[in-house]
ROTI-756826 format. One record per residue (C-alpha): residue in three letters; x, y, z. Coordinates in nm, 4 decimals. Layout:
N
> ALA|X|Y|Z
...
//
This chain:
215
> UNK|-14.0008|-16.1509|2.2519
> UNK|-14.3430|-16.0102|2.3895
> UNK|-14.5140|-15.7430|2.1773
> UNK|-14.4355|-15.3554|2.2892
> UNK|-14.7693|-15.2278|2.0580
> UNK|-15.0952|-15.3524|2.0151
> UNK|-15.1793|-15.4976|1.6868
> UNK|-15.4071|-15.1937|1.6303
> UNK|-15.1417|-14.9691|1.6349
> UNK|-15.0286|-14.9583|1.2796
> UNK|-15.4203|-14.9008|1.1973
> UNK|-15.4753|-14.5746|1.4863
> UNK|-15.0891|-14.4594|1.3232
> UNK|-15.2152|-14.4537|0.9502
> UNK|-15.5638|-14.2892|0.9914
> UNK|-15.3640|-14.0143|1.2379
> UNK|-15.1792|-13.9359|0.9394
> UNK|-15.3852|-13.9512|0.6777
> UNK|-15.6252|-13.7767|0.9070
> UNK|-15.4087|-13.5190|0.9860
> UNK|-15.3760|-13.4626|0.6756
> UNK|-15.7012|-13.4740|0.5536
> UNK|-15.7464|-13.1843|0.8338
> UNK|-15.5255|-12.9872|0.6780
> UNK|-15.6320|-12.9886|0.3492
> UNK|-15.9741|-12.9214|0.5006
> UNK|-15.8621|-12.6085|0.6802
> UNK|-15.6829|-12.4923|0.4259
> UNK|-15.9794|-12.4993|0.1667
> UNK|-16.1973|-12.3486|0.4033
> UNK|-15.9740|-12.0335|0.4784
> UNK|-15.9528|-12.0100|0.0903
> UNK|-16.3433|-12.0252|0.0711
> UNK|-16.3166|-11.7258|0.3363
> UNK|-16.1034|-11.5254|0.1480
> UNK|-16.3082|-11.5297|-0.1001
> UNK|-16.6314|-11.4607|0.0926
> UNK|-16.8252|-11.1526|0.0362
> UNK|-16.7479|-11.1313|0.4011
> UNK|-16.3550|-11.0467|0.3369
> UNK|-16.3827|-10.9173|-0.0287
> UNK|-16.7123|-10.7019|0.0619
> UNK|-16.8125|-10.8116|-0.3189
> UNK|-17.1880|-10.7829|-0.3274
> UNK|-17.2684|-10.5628|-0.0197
> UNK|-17.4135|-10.2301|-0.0448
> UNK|-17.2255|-9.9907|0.1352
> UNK|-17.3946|-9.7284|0.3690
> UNK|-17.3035|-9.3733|0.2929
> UNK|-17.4035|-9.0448|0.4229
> UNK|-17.6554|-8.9981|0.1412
> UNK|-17.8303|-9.3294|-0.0084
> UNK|-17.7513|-9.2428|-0.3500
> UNK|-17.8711|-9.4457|-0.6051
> UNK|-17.7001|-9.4688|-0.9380
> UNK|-18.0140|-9.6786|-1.1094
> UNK|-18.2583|-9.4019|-1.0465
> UNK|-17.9200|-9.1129|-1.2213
> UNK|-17.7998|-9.3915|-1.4859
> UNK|-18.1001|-9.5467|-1.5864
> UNK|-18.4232|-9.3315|-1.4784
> UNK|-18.2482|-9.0213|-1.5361
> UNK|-17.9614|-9.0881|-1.8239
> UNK|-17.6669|-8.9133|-1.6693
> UNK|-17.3513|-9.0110|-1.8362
> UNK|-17.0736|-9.1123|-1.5756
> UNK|-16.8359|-8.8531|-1.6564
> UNK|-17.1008|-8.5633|-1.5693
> UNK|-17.0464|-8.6834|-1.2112
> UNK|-16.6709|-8.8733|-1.2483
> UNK|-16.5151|-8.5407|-1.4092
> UNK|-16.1491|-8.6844|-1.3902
> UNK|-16.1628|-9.0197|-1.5567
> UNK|-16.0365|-8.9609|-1.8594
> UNK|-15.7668|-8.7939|-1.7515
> UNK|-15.6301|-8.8684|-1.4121
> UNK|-15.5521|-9.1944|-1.2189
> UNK|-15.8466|-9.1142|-1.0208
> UNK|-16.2108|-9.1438|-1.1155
> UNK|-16.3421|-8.8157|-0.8964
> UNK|-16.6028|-8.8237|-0.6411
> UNK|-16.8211|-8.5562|-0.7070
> UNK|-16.8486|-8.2511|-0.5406
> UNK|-17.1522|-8.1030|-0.3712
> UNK|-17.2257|-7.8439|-0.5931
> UNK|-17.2923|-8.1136|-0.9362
> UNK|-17.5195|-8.2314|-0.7241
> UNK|-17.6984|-7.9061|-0.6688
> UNK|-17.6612|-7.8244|-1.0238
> UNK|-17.9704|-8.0390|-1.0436
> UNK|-18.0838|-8.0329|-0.7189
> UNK|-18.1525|-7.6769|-0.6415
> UNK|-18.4229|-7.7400|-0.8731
> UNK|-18.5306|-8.0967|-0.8693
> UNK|-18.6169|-8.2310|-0.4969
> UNK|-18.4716|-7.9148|-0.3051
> UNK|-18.6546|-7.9818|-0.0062
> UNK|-18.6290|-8.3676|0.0303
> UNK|-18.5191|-8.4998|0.3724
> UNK|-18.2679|-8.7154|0.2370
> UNK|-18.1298|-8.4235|0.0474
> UNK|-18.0514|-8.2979|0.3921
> UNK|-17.6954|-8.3382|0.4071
> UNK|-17.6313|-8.2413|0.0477
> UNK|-17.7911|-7.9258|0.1240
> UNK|-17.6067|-7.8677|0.4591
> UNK|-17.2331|-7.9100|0.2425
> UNK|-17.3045|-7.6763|-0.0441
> UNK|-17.4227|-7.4304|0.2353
> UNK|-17.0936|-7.4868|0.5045
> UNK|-16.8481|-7.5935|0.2168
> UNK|-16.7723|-7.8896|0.4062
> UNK|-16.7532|-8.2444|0.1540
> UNK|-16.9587|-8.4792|0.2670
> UNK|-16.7829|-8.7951|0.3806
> UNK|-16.8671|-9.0920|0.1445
> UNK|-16.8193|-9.4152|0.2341
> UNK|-16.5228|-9.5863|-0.0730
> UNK|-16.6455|-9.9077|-0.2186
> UNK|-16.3377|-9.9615|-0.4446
> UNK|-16.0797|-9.8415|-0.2097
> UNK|-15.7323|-10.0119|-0.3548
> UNK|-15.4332|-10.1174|-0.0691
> UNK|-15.1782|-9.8203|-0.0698
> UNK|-14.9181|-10.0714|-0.2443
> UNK|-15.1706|-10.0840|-0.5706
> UNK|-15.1424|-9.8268|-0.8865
> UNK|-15.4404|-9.8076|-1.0756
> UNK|-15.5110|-9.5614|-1.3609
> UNK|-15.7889|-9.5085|-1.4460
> UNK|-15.7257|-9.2680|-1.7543
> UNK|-15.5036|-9.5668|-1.9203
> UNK|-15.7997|-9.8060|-1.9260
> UNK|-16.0302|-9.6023|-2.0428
> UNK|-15.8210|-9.5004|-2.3154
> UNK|-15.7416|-9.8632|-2.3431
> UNK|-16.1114|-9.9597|-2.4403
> UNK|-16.2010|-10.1176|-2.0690
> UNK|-16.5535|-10.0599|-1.9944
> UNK|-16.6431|-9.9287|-1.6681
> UNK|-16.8936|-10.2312|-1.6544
> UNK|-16.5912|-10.4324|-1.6788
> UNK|-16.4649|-10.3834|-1.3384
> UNK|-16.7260|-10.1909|-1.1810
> UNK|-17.0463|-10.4294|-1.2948
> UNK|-17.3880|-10.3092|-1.4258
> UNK|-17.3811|-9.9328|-1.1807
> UNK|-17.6765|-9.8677|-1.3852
> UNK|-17.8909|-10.1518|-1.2037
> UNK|-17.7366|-10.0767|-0.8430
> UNK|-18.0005|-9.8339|-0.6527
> UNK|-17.7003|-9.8556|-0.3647
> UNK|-17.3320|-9.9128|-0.4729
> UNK|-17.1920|-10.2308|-0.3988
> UNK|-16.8365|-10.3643|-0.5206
> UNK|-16.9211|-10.6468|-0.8497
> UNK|-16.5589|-10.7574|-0.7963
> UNK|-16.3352|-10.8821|-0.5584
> UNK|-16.0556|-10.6834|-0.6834
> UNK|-15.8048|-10.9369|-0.6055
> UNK|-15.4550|-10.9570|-0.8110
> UNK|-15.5659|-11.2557|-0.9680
> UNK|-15.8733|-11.0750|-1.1228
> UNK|-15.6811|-10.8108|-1.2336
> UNK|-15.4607|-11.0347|-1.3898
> UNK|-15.7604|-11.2286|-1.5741
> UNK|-15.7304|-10.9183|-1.7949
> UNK|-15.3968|-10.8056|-1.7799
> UNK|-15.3027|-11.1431|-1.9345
> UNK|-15.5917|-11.1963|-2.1921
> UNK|-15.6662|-10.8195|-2.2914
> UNK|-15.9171|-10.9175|-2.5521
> UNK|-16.1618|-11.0794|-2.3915
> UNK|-16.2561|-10.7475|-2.2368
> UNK|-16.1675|-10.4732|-2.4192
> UNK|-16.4166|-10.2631|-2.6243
> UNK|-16.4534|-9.9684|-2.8835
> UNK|-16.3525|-9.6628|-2.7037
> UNK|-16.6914|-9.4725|-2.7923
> UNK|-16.8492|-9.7841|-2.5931
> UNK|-16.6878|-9.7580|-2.2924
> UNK|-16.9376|-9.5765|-2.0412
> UNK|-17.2205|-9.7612|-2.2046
> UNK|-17.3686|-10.0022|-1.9187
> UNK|-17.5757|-10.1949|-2.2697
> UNK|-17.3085|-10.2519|-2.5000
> UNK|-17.2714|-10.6331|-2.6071
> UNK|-16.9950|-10.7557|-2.9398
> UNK|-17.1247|-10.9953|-3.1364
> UNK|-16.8318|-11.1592|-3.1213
> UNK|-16.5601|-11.0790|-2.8608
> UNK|-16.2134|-11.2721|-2.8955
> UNK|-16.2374|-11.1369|-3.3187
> UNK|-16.3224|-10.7448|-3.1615
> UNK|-16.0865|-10.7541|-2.9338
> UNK|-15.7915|-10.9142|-3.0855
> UNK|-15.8445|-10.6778|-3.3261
> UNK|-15.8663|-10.3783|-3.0778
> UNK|-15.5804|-10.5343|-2.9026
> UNK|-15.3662|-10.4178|-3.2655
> UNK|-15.5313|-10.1153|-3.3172
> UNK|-15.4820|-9.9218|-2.9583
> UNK|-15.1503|-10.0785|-2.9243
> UNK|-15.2451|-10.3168|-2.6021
> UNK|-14.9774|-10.4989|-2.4412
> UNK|-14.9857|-10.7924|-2.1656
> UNK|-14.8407|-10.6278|-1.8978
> UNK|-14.8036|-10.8982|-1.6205
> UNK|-14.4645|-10.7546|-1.4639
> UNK|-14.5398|-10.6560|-1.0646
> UNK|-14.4108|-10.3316|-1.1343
> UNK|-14.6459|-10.2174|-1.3368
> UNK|-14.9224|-10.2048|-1.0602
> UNK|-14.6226|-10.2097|-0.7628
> UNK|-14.4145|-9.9152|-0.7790
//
């Protein structure tokens, strides 16, 4: 009986396949890569806001302490933006008549907020508390990276589940002394022995159930 297929057949059918395959796999990888990207996750890239703010020149020029500006933190879900007029607490004395100042000036005087830009905006299907971390011994360097060094505010993390989960499952490789949390300097000597012993002492549990964040 005469042969239907060319000989070659078998060959072009396995590297289809494997190629196929391979393609896949490819694809896949890169849409991972992508997702990952500074160019989805926005992790890295100063945000433009209606004042160019820059938390270097308050943190580490001027020493402001986070909560001066972030009234709420301790005790509310929600860190605070700050209002116009903490600004002008300083302000009204200190640079009153810089241009850039402009539009700080121009909200104290109408009583209209100025519209800032949010770098850590979490989907409406997220809970986050802030008060309970901070009370928990989670540095705000922890999740929000050295602010001190930022002259514009960029997001450090990608605020996926999965790095949430980095310390929601392993509490004490981040957690700190309570009295160190808003300080942007503070190193352990050793930080598995600190915080498995912090991890006792404030009573921290690993809280991986989805409806602890999902409610």
């Amino acid at each position: 009986m005469a042969q239907i297929f060319h000989r070659s057949t078998n060959t072009i059918s396995r590297v289809s396949a494997f190629g196929g395959i391979g393609i896949i796999v490819v694809l896949v990888a890169t849409l991972a890569a992508i997702n990952r990207s500074s160019y989805v996750t926005e992790a890295g890239v100063a945000r433009s806001q209606p004042v160019q703010f820059s938390h270097k020149h308050h943190v580490s020029d001027d020493g402001i302490d986070c909560r001066y500006c972030h009234t709420s933190v301790e005790e509310s879900s929600f860190a605070g933006i700050p209002s116009t007029k903490i600004c002008m607490n300083c302000h009204t004395q200190i640079w009153a008549e810089s241009p850039i100042l402009a539009p700080v000036r121009e909200s104290f005087r109408t009583g209209k907020s100025l519209e800032w830009t949010r770098v850590h905006n979490l989907p409406g299907f997220v809970y986050f508390d802030h008060s309970i971390h901070v009370h928990k011994g989670v540095g705000c360097v922890t999740c929000h990276g050295r602010v001190d060094q930022m002259p514009l505010m960029w997001r450090e993390n990608t605020l996926y589940m999965e790095w949430c989960l980095e310390c929601h499952r392993s509490p004490e490789r981040f957690v700190r002394p309570r009295e160190q949390v808003f300080n942007m300097d503070w190193q352990p000597s050793d930080q598995i022995a600190l915080g498995q012993k912090l991890v006792e002492e404030y009573k921290i549990e690993s809280l991986t159930s989805c409806s602890v964040c999902h409610r």
